[in-house]
LOLUM-506799 format. One line per 4 residues: number of its first residue (from 1); their letters; for each residue x, y, z of C-alpha. Coordinates in pm, whole numbers, plus 32768, in hexadecimal, padded with zeros to 4 digits. Example, Ala and Ser with C-alpha at 12.3 -4.5 7.8 and 13.67 -1.06 7.14 Angstrom:
1 = as = 84CE 7E3E 830C | 8557 7F96 82CA
END
This chain:
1 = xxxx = 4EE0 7B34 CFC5 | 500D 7BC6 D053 | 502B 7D22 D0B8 | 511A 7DF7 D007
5 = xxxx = 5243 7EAC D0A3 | 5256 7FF9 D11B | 537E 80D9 D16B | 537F 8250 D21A
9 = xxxx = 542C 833D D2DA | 5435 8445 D3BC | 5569 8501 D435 | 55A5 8553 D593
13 = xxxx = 55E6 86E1 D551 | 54F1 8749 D646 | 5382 8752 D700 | 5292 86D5 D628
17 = xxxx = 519E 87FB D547 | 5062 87F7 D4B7 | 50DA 87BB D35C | 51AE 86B5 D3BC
21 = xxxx = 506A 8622 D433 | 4F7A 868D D324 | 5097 8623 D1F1 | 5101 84F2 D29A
25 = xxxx = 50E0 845F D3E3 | 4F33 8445 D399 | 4F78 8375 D268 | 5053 8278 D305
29 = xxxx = 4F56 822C D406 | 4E70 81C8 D2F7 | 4F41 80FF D234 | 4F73 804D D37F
33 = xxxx = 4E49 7F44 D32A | 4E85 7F3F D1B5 | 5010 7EF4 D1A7 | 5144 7E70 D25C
37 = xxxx = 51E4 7F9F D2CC | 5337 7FF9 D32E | 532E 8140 D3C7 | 547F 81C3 D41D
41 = xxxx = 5534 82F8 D4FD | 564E 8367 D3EA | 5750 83D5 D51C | 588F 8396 D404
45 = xxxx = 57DC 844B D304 | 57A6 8580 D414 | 5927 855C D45D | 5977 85E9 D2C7
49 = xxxx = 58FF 8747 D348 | 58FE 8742 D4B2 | 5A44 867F D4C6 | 5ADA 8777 D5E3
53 = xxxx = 59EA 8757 D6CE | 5947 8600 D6E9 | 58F9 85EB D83C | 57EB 86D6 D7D7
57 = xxxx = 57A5 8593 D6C5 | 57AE 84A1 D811 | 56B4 858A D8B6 | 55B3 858B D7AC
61 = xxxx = 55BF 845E D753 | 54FE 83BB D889 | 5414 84FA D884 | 53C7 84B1 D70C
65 = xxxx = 5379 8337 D745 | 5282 838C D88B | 5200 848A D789 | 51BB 839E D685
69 = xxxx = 5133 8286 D747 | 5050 8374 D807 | 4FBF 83D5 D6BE | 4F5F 8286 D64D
73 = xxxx = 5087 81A3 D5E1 | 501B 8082 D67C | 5141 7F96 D6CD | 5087 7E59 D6C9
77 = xxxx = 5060 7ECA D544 | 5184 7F67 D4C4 | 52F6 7F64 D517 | 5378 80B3 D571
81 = xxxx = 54CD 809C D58B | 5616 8162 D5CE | 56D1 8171 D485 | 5853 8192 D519
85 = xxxx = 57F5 803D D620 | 57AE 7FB8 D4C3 | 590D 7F8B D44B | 58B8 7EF1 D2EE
89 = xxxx = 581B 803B D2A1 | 59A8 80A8 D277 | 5A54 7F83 D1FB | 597E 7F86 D0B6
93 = xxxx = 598D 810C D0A8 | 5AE8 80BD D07A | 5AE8 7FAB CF65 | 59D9 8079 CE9C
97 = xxxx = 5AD2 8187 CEC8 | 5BC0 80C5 CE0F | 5AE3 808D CCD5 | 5A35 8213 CCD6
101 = xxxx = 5A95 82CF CBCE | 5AE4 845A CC57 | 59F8 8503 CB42 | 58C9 843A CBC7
105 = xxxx = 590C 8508 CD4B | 5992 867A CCAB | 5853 8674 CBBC | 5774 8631 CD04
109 = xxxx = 565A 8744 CCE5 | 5614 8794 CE3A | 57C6 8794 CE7D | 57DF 8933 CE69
113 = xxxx = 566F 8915 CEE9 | 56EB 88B4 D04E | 5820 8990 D00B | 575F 8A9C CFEA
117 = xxxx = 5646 8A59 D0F5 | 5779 89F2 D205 | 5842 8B07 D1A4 | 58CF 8B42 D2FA
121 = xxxx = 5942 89ED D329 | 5A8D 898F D278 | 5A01 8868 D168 | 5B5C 8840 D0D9
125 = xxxx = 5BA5 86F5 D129 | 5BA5 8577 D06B | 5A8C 84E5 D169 | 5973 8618 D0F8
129 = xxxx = 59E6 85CC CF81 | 5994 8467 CF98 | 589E 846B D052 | 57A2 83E1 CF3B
133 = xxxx = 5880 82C7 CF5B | 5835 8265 D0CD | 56D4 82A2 D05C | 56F5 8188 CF5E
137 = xxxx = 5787 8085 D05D | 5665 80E8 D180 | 5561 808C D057 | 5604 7F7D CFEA
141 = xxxx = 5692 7EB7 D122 | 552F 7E64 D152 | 54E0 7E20 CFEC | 53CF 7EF5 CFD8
145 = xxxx = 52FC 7F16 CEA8 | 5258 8047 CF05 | 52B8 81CF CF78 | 51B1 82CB D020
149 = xxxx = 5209 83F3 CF73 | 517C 855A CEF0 | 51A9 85C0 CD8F | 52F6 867F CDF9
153 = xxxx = 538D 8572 CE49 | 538F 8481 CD24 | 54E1 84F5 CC9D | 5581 846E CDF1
157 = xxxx = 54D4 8306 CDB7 | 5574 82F7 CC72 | 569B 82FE CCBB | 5658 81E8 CDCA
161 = xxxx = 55B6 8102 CC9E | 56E7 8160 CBC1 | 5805 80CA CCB3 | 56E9 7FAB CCCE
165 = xxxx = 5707 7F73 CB82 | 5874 7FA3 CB64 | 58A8 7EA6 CC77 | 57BE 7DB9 CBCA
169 = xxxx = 5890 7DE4 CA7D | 59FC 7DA3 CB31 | 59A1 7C8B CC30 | 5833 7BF5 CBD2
173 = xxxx = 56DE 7C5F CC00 | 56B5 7C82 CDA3 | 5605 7DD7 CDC0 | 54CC 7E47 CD85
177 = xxxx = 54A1 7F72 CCD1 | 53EC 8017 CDCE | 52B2 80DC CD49 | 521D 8244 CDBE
181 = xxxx = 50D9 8225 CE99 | 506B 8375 CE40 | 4FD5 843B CF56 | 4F28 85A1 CF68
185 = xxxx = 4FF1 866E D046 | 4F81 8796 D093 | 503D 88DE D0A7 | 5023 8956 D219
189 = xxxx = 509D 8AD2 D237 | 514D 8B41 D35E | 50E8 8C68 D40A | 5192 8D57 D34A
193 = xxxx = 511E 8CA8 D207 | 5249 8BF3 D1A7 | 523C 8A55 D1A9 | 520F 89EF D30F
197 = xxxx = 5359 8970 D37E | 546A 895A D4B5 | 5569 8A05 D3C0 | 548F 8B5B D3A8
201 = xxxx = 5419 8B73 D50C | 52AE 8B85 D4BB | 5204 8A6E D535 | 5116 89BB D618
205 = xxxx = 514E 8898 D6BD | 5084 8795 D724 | 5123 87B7 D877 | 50DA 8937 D86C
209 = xxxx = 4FD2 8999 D9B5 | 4E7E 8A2F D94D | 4F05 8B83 D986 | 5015 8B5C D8A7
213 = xxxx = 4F64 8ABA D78B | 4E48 8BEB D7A1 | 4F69 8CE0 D790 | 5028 8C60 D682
217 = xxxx = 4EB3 8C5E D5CD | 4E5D 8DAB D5FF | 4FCF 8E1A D540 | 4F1D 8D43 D3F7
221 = xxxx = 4F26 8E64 D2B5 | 4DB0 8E37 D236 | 4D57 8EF3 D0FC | 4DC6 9022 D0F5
225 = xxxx = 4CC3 9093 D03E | 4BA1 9050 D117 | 4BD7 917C D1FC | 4AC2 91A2 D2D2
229 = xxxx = 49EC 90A2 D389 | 48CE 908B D274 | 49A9 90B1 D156 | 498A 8F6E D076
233 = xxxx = 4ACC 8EAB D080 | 4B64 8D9D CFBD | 4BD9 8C71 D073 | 4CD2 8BF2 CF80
237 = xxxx = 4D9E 8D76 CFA4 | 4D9F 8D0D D115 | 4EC4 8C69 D196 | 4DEC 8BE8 D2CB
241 = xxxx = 4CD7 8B05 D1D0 | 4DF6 89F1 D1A7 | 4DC1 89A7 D33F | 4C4A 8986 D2C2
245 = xxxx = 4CB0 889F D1AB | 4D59 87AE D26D | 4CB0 87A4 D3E4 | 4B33 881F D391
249 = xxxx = 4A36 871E D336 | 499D 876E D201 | 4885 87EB D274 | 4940 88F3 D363
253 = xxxx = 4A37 895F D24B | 48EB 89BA D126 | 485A 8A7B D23B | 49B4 8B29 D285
257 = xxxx = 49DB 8B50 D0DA | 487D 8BC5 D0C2 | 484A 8CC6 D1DB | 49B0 8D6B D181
261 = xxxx = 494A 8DB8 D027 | 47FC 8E43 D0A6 | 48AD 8EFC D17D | 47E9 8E49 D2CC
265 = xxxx = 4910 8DFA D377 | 4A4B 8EE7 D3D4 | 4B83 8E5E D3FD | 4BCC 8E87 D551
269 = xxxx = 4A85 8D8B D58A | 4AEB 8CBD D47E | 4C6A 8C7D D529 | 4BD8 8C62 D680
273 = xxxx = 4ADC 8B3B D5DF | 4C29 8A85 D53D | 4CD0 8AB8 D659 | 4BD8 8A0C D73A
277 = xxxx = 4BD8 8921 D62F | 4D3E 88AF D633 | 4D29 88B4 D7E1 | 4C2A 879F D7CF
281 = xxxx = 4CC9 86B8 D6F6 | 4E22 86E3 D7AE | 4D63 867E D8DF | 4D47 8507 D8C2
285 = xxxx = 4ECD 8517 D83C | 4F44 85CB D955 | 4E83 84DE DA59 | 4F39 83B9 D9AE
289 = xxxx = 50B0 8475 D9C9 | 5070 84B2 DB4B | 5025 8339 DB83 | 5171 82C2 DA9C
293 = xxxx = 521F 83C8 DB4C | 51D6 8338 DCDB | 5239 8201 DC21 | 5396 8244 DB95
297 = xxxx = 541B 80E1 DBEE | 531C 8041 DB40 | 5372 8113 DA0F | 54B5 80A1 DA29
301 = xxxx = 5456 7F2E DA11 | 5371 7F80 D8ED | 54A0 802B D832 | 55A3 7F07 D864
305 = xxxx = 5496 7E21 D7F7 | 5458 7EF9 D6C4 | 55F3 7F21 D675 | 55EE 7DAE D671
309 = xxxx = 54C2 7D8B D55B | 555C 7E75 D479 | 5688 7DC8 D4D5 | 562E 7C54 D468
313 = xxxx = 55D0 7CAC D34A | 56D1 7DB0 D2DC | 57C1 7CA3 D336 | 575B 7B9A D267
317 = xxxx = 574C 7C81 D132 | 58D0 7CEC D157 | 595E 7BAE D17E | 5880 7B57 D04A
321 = xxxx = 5924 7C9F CFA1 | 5A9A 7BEE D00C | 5A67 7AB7 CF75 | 59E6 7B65 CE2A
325 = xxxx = 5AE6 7C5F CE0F | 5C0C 7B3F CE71 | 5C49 7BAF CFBC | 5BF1 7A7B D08D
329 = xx = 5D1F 79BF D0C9 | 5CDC 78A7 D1E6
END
């Protein structure tokens, strides 16, 4: 039986985070063995916000694909690929552009959601309103019939099935319509107990050193109602138990739930135990980013190699879209 088609993405925005690694990057190393996966580093879709300074993009971009590989993309598996050296990625961005309507973009849900969460950056622009838009041509360049997403965001993968089917109904059926592989993502809290992310400053990286990650730790709000060492506590008022939830074995995170309540454990124990925690399991990653790092040339290689997979295929899929739509002429 042949495996079904995955599509994801990652933009280049910055070092890599814990919840970047818990919501995401974890998953697609799994799905490795079970699906064809197309794993891609969305540099144009970074450009729609950080459009006046992309040589920070250029930066990040190798960074992020040494990060990815070193935690587990295996390249021998999936094709991880630069979406801008993929220039089919634009060309059917722009004939899907063509048959959007412009209610389907302004009644995006999460539209004033990144407004409001990138309020310092100017958002004003044609490239952040369509961006759902791109989304729908990285899916569906590849033809993929399924999405890794959270519940949060479905409404975007709508809107990528709708110009499916609206393509469908003008020129033929050609796409799929793509369908939600529904993961569990869990909600990783920044230090200051806002959602872990670049935007708010409050998170740590996987390329944070030991001291670092134990400092940024020990700034964790735990419940504020457990005051004193033996006071009983309540691990779901603490904003540190989601680092349980999503590094600890199971075993680790029912002792951790158990001796809070009884009040056992105080909470600068508890954060030096998650800490320690999160240390060990960044060890084997940051052994494999100093070896891919002594090796940049190599990487290089890999990438081109990778560029050209996504590329093939991509490739075959537009001038498929051409003849369709009437645009192949020799």
């Amino acid at each position: 039986m042949e495996k079904g088609v995955i599509l994801s993405g990652i933009q280049p925005t910055g070092k890599l985070h814990l919840g970047n690694w818990a919501g995401a990057i974890k998953n697609w190393v799994k799905l490795q063995d079970e699906y064809k996966c197309f794993y891609m580093i969305a540099d144009l879709h970074a450009l729609t916000a950080y459009y006046s300074n992309p040589k920070e993009i250029k930066n990040n971009v190798i960074e992020l694909y040494i990060d990815l590989v070193a935690c587990g993309i295996d390249l021998n598996k999936s094709v991880l690929f630069i979406q801008s050296s993929v220039p089919a990625h634009s060309e059917l961005n722009l004939i899907f552009g063509m048959i959007t309507p412009l209610g389907w973009l302004q009644r995006n849900p999460t539209f004033k959601e990144k407004i409001k969460e990138m309020k310092n950056m100017d958002l004003n622009n044609y490239g952040f309103l369509g961006y759902p838009v791109l989304q729908a041509a990285d899916i569906l360049i590849y033809k993929a019939d399924k999405v890794p997403v959270g519940e949060d965001q479905l409404a975007h993968l709508e809107i990528t099935r709708e110009i499916a089917r609206r393509f469908n109904y003008l020129y033929g059926e050609f796409f799929p319509e793509p369908q939600a592989l529904l993961t569990e993502v869990p909600k990783i809290l920044g230090f200051d107990g806002r959602k872990m992310s670049k935007s708010y400053n409050n998170a740590i990286y996987l390329s944070d050193s030991e001291d670092e990650i134990k400092s940024k730790v020990m700034k964790y709000i735990t419940d504020t109602k457990k005051i004193y060492k033996n006071d009983p506590g309540n691990p779901e008022n603490c904003n540190l138990f989601p680092l349980y939830k999503a590094f600890a074995n199971k075993e680790v995170k029912n002792d951790i739930n158990e001796d809070c309540r009884s009040g056992k454990l105080g909470c600068v124990e508890c954060k030096n135990k998650i800490a320690k925690i999160i240390i060990e399991i960044l060890k084997d990653y940051k052994e494999k980013r100093n070896i891919l790092l002594k090796n940049k040339n190599k990487l290089v290689d890999y990438i081109r190699d990778n560029n050209e997979k996504a590329n093939s295929v991509a490739k075959k899929t537009i001038e498929e879209v051409y003849e369709l739509i009437g645009l192949k002429y020799v």
